[in-house]
C-alpha positions, 0 to 999 in steps of 0.5 A, spaced: 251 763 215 257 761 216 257 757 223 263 756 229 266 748 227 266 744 234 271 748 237 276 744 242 277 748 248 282 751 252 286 746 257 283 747 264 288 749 269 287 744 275 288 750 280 281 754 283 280 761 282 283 764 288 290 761 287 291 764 281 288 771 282 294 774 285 299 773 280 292 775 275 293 782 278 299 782 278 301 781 270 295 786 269 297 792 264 292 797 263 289 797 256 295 801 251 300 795 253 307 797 254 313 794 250 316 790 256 308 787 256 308 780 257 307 779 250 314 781 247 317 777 253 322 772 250 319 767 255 314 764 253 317 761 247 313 762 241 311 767 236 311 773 241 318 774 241 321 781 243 322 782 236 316 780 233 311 786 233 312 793 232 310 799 237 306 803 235 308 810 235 314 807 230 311 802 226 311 806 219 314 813 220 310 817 220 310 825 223 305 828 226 304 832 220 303 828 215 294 826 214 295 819 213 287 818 212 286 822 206 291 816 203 288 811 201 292 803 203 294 806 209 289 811 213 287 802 214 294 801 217 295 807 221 288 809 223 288 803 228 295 805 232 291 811 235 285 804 239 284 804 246 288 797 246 293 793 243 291 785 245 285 781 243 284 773 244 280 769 240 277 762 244 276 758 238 280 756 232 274 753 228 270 757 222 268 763 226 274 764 229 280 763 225 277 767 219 274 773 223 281 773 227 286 773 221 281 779 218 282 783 224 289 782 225 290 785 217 286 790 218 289 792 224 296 791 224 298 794 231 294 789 235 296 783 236 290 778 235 291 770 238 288 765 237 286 759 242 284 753 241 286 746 246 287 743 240 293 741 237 292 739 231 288 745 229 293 749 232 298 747 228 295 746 222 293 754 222 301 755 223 301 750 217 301 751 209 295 747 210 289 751 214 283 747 218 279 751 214 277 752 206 276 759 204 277 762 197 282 768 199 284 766 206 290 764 205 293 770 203 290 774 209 292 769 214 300 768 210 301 776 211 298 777 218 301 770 221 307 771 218 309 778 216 311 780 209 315 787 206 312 792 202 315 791 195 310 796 191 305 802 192 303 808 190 309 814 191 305 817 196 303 811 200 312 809 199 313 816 201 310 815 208 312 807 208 319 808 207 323 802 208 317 799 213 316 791 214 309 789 216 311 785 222 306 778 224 301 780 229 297 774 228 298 767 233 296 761 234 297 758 240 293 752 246 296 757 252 289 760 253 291 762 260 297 766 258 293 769 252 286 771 256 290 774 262 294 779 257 287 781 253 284 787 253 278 784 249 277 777 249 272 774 243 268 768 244 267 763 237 266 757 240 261 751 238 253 752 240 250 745 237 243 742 238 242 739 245 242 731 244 239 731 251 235 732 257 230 739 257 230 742 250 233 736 247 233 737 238 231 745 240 235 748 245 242 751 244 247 746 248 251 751 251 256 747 255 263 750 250 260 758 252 259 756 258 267 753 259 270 758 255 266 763 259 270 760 267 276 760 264 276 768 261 273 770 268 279 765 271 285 768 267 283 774 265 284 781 267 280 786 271 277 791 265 278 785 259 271 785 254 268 779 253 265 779 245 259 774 244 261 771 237 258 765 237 251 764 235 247 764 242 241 764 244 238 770 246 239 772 253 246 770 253 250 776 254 245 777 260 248 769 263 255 771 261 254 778 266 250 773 271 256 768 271 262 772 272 258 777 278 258 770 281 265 768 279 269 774 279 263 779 284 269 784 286 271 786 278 267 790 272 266 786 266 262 789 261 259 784 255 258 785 249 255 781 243 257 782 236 254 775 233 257 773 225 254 774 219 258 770 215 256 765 209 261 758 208 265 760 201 265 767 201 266 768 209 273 772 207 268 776 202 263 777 207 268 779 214 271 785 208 265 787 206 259 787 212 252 788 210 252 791 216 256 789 225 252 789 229 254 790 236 249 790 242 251 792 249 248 793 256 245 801 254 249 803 260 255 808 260 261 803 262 257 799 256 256 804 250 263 806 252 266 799 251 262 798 244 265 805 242 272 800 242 269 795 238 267 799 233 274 802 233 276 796 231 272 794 225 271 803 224 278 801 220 275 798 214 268 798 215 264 804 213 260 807 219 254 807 216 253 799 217 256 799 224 249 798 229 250 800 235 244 795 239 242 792 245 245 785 246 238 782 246 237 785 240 243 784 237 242 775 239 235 776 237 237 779 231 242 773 229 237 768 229 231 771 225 236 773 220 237 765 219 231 763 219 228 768 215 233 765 210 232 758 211 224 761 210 225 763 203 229 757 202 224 752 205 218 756 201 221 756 194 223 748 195 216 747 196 214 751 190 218 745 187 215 740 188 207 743 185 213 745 179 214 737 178 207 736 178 205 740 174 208 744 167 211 750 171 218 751 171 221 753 179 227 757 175 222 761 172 217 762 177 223 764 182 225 769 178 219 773 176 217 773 183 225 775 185 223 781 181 218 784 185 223 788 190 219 788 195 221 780 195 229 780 192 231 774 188 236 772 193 235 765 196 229 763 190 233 758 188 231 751 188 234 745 191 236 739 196 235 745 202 239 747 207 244 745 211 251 746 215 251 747 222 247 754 222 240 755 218 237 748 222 239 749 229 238 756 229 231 755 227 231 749 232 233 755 238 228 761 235 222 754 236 225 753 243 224 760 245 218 761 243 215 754 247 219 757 253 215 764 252 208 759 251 208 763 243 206 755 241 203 758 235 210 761 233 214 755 235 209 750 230 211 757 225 218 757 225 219 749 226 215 748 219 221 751 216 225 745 219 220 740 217 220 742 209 227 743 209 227 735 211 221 733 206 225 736 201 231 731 201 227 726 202 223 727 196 229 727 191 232 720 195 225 717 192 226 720 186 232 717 185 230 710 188 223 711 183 228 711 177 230 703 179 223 700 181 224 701 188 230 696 186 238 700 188 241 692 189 246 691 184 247 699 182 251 703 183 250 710 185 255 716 184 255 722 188 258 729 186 259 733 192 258 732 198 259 739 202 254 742 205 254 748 199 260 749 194 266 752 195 268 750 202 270 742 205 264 744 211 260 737 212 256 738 217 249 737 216 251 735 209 245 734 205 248 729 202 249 724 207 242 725 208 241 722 201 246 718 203 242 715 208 236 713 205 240 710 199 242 705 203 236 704 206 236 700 199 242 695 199 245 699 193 252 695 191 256 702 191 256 709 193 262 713 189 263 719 193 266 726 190 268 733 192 273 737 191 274 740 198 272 734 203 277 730 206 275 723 206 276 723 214 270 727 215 266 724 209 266 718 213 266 721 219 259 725 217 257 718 214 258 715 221 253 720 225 247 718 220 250 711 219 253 709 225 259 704 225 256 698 220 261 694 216 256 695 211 257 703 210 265 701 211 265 696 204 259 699 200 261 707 201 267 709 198 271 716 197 274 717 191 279 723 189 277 722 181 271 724 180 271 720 173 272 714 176 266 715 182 262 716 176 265 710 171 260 704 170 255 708 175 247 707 174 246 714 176 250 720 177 246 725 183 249 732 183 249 734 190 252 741 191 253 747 185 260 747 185 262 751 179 267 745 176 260 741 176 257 746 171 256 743 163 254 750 161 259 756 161 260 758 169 256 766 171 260 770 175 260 769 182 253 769 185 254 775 190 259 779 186 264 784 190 262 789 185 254 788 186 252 791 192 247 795 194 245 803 192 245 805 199 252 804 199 255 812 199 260 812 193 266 813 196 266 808 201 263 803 194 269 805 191 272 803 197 269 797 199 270 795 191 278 795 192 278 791 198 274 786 195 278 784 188 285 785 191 283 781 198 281 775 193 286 775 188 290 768 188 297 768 191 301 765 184 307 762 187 312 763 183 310 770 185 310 770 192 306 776 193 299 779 194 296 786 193 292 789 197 288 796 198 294 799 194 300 796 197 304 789 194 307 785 199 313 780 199 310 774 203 314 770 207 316 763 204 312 757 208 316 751 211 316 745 208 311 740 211 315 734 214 315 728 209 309 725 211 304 730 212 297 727 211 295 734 207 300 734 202 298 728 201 291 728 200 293 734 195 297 731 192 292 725 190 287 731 188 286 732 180 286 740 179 279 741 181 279 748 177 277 745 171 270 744 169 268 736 167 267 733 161 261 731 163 262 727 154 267 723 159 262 721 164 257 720 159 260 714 156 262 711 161 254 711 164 250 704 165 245 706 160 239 709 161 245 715 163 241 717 169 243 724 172 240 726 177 240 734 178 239 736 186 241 743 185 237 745 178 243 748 175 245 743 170 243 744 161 237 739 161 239 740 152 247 738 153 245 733 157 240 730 152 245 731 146 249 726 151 244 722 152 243 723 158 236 724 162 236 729 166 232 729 172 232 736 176 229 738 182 223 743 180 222 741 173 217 735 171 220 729 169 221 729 160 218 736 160 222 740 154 226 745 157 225 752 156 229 756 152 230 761 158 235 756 163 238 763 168 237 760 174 237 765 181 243 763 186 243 765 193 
């Protein structure tokens, strides 16, 4: 799942709370603002100028009498004018944040959206060409609604009613979190929630010192009214501490809380945000809060069918977060250790994966063998789940859940001595290549990389190099992950080094270990994408599965840039062009030194420039153990027993 990137937040204002309410109420506006709002004022110096946001009853012409919901590509552009608000402040322009944000703001163009972060660099990057966050598709969602494009094409009905229309920009950036939250009508909460590394809970509980600071600056600057939105993963409980601190914080004004907790997984979150197996959003149960989580769903009812929004109680819907984390993590954890049983005997962990994925009582999904998990959710979220269950003194169900974890670990450390096994327990002198370092393929994530844990223990060894490749990290935070479970040795520094080539990481190595399933490290012809935007599930009606098909494949068509524009639900926009970065812009050049990275490697390259024996050493059990061979390679996969002959059925099961 996809989890919140450590979010700077906002700057805190050195005036106490009673200095600043009298000026707080007098900018609050009700929840339908106004044009002459503070949020159209020329004052304020940055995107949100007069002329940059469209009223609603104006925005695309329509007449009363026109039904603009039986037409498809603009019931999802109208259907949000008719909402109870009209401003949304997201506190954090991290993972979470900024995709979340830049999908709401496209779906509900009469909204503006802002997001905060204290931050700079993050912020200007968001403003920028170079996004702080990788995801296929996200680009063009962030380009339409940052900047605003015209409607070039569309079905005649749909022209008919669009006319001469602009889509005007109702997506900002910025690290004025006072201004931001004080016009908010609901104020999202997407900001970090690592492991405590200290005091009571240390390694298990939940570090909530970002919620909690984010929390004091909402209830210092926002108006009475406003919604706050849990978007963080937290522990359970939260919503009722938030209610706690702002009874305390603010006594003489409402608040209502709710929790709506992400489901998204890092490579596929656009994907995910577009097409939701379901939003959960838990309330009080009380009338003013079944009422404020009718508004949520409005905002989501604009391309969600109704039939996957679930309407719950905010224990529930935290609770709910973290098991569906660690039921995941679980079934990884399971088919990792049935690996293991696999290398010891002749069995084959693809082919055991698969016929129990078969079952549909169990799925095939998360069967598939490999380093385990990592990023910032799985673990941690399970380590929160463990430590409630100690608080509640359900130690049997801690020591459960905590096995889950304890794998996850053992599994890593069982390919790393495989790898160290291959030289005698003798790495001095070799060279190690690793191929991704990312925490899963498709995104530059490295938190809780698996291969820094692998990475670590190699040079336990004393190797004499390890190459590094991937096509998304930055080497900024490559090294920056290293240093967490390197520290800062010179060693690290002189031994470690990350190459933008991954031919030359791999030259003259003595083992190539693949750490992540990046399709351009496949040696056998690449699968459709593992969850498919047109394979959804039969309980899906079949008109909102026609609906939801449509969004998909238009959301992720890449924008060509001699093109400029994007299709989306039936309606082709002119995107606006992108200022050029200054001429020393770190990004261009980190770009600029990549190969394309679409193109799959010649792995008859990299094999003639091996050390012999030509080690490959497989951690994701996705390569052709015969097309190596015919390389003269040795493949060694996680789940096969060393110099067993392949099966001839070689379909793994994706996650």
């Amino acid at each position: 799942m996809l989890a919140e990137k450590e979010t700077h937040l906002m700057d805190i204002p050195s005036s106490p709370l009673g200095t600043s309410e009298g000026s707080l109420y007098e900018d609050s506006t009700p929840p339908t603002t106004p044009a002459s709002s503070p949020l159209f004022g020329a004052s304020r110096g940055d995107e949100l100028a007069s002329s940059s946001f469209p009223s609603s009853s104006a925005t695309y012409n329509l007449s009363s009498e026109q039904r603009v919901h039986d037409i498809p590509g603009v019931a999802t552009l109208w259907r949000s004018s008719e909402g109870q608000f009209k401003n949304v402040c997201v506190v954090g322009a991290g993972y979470v944040g900024g995709p979340t944000a830049a999908v709401l703001a496209l779906h509900n163009p009469s909204i503006a959206v802002e997001v905060v972060d204290r931050d700079p660099r993050r912020i200007q990057r968001w403003k920028s060409r170079h996004p702080p966050v990788h995801e296929p598709g996200l680009d063009n969602v962030v380009r339409v609604a940052r900047d605003g494009a015209e409607f070039v094409t569309a079905s005649a009905s749909i022209a008919a009613i669009l006319g001469d229309a602009k889509r005007k920009p109702n997506l900002f950036f910025t690290c004025d979190s006072a201004s931001s939250i004080s016009r908010a009508d609901m104020v999202f909460v997407a900001v970090n929630t690592p492991t405590k590394t200290f005091g009571l809970g240390a390694g298990k509980a939940t570090d909530m010192t970002a919620v909690d600071e984010a929390v004091r600056q909402i209830a210092l600057h926002a108006k009475p009214g406003a919604v706050i939105v849990e978007k963080s993963t937290v522990p359970c409980g939260t919503a009722q501490r938030i209610r706690q601190m702002f009874s305390t914080l603010r006594p003489e004004v409402p608040f209502e809380v709710l929790s709506n907790p992400e489901f998204l997984s890092e490579g596929s979150a656009i994907d995910d945000l577009v097409k939701p197996d379901r939003v959960l959003i838990g309330s009080s149960g009380t009338p003013a809060g079944r009422r404020v989580a009718a508004m949520l769903t409005s905002l989501y009812s604009t391309w969600v069918p109704a039939s996957r929004i679930l309407e719950i109680n905010s224990w529930s819907s935290e609770l709910s977060k973290l098991v569906a984390n660690a039921m995941l993590a679980q079934r990884i954890s399971s088919i990792n250790s049935i690996s293991a049983i696999c290398e010891k005997t002749g069995a084959e962990v693809h082919q055991v994966a698969k016929a129990v994925g078969m079952d549909t009582r169990i799925g095939h999904q998360f069967l598939k063998a490999g380093l385990g998990f990592g990023g910032s959710c799985f673990r941690k979220d399970i380590a929160s789940l463990t430590y409630l269950a100690e608080s509640l003194g359900l130690d049997d169900v801690a020591e459960y859940w905590n096995q889950v974890n304890v794998m996850n670990v053992m599994q890593r450390n069982r390919f790393a001595r495989k790898v160290i096994d291959r030289f005698e327990g003798n790495l001095h002198g070799r060279k190690i290549a690793c191929l991704g370092f990312a925490f899963k393929k498709d995104t530059g994530d490295t938190r809780e990389s698996l291969a820094a844990d692998v990475v670590r223990l190699l040079m336990e060894e004393r190797p004499m190099e390890i190459a590094i490749y991937d096509p998304y990290c930055q080497e900024e935070d490559i090294l920056r992950e290293l240093e967490v479970v390197l520290g800062t040795h010179t060693e690290k520094n002189s031994v470690v080094k990350v190459l933008a080539d991954p031919y030359l990481a791999c030259s003259q190595a003595h083992a190539v270990l693949v750490l992540t399933d990046c399709d351009q490290f496949r040696n056998v012809p690449t699968n459709p994408r593992g969850r498919s935007l047109l394979a959804y599930q039969s309980s899906i009606a079949r008109a909102d599965q026609e609906v939801y098909d449509s969004l998909a494949e238009v959301i992720m068509t890449p924008v060509k840039p001699e093109e400029e524009t994007w299709t989306f639900n039936g309606i082709s926009y002119r995107l606006v062009p992108q200022e050029d970065c200054a001429a020393d812009c770190a990004s261009c050049r980190s770009t600029s030194s990549r190969p394309a990275t679409a193109e799959p490697l010649e792995w008859a390259r990299i094999a003639y420039n091996l050390k012999e024996p030509k080690w490959v050493l497989d951690g994701r059990c996705f390569l052709d153990v015969r097309e190596m061979e015919k390389l003269g390679i040795h493949l060694d996969t996680v789940g096969r027993r060393p110099g067993a002959i392949q099966s001839s059925d070689t379909t793994s099961v994706g996650i």
